[in-house]
NUKOLFI-62022 format. One record per residue (C-alpha): residue in three letters; z, y, x. Coordinates in steps of 0.5 Angstrom, whole numbers, plus 500, padded with zeros to 3 digits. Layout:
<pts>
ALAZYX/...
</pts>
This chain:
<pts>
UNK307480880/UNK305479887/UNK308470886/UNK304469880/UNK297472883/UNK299467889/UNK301461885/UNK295462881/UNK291462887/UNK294456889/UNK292453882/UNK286454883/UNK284453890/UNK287445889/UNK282446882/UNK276448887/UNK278443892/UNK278438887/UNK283434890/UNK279433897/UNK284438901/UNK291440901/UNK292446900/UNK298450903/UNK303453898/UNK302460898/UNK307462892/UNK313459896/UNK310464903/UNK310469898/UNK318468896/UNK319467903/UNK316473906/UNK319477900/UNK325475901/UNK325476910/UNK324483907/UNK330484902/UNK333490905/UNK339489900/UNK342482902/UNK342481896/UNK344474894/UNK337470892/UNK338469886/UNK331471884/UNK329467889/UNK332461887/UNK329462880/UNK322464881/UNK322457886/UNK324453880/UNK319456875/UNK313454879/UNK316448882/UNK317446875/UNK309449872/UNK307446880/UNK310438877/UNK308439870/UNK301441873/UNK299437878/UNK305431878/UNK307429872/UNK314428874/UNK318434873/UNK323435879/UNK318433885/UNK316440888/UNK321444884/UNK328441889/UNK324442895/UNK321449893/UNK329450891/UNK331446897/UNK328451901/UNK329458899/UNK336455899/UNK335454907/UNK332460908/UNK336463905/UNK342460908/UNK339461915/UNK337470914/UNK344471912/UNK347468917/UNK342472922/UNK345479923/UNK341484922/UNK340487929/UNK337479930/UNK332480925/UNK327484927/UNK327484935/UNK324477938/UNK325474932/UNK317470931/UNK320463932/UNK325464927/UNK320467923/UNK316462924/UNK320457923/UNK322460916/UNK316461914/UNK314452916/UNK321450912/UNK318453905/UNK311448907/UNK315442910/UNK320441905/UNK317441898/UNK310436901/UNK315432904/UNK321430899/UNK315426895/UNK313423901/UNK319420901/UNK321419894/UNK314414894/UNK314412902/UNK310414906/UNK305409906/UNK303413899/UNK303421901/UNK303421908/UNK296423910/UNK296428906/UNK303431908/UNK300431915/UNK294434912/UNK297440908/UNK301441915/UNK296443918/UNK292447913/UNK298450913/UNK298453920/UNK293459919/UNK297461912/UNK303461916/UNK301465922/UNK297470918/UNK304471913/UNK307472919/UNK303476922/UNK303482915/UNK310481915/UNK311484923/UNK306489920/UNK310491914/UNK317491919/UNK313495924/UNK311499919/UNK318500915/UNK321502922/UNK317508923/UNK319511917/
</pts>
């Protein structure tokens, strides 16, 4: 529930922006911050498909072109994936604000850029440099409720 109301969000914003600014993409936060928190080393799959669904609703919505967002959104949850596997579980909680940070800037990095690539970067990259840094504030608030939530788990 909690990635279709950021997804809408997202919607919404870029509505209400009218294409003047570039929104950060909250729905893939929310998959990135739900999966950090996945106690069940599971192996992503919802990730994966909830990536591909609303990368596929973001293309037909805003881009036309089905497939630009949706294999950078699906990229990236992959990586991500990939990466919190490969960290121990002691590794995950303790001193870890540059790996979460970094997970968090992979979910915003990637699906921008692969369109900015795909049409060169005379075409998007002022764009792709914008939304980076409008990012900012939502990855260091997400990074912050996830430390919270963590912190919050460990005293139970």
């Amino acid at each position: 529930m909690l990635l279709i109301i950021l997804w809408l969000l997202q919607d919404l914003l870029t509505v209400f922006s009218g294409g003047g600014m570039q929104i950060p993409g909250l729905f893939m936060l929310g998959i990135v911050y739900k999966l950090l928190l996945d106690k069940n080393d599971e192996d992503g799959l919802w990730a994966i498909w909830s990536a591909f669904a609303g990368g596929i609703l973001w293309d037909l919505r805003w881009v036309g072109i089905p497939g630009f967002f949706t294999l950078g959104y699906v990229a990236a949850v992959m990586i991500v994936i990939q990466v919190w596997a490969f960290i121990p579980p002691q590794g995950r909680v303790s001193g870890s604000g540059l790996l979460i940070f970094a997970l968090l800037e992979v979910s915003q990095l990637l699906p921008p850029m692969l369109p900015v690539l795909i049409l060169g970067g005379q075409a998007g990259g002022h764009f792709f440099i914008l939304q980076q840094v409008y990012s900012l504030p939502a990855i260091f608030l997400t990074q912050y409720i996830y430390f919270k939530r963590v912190k919050d788990l460990q005293k139970l």
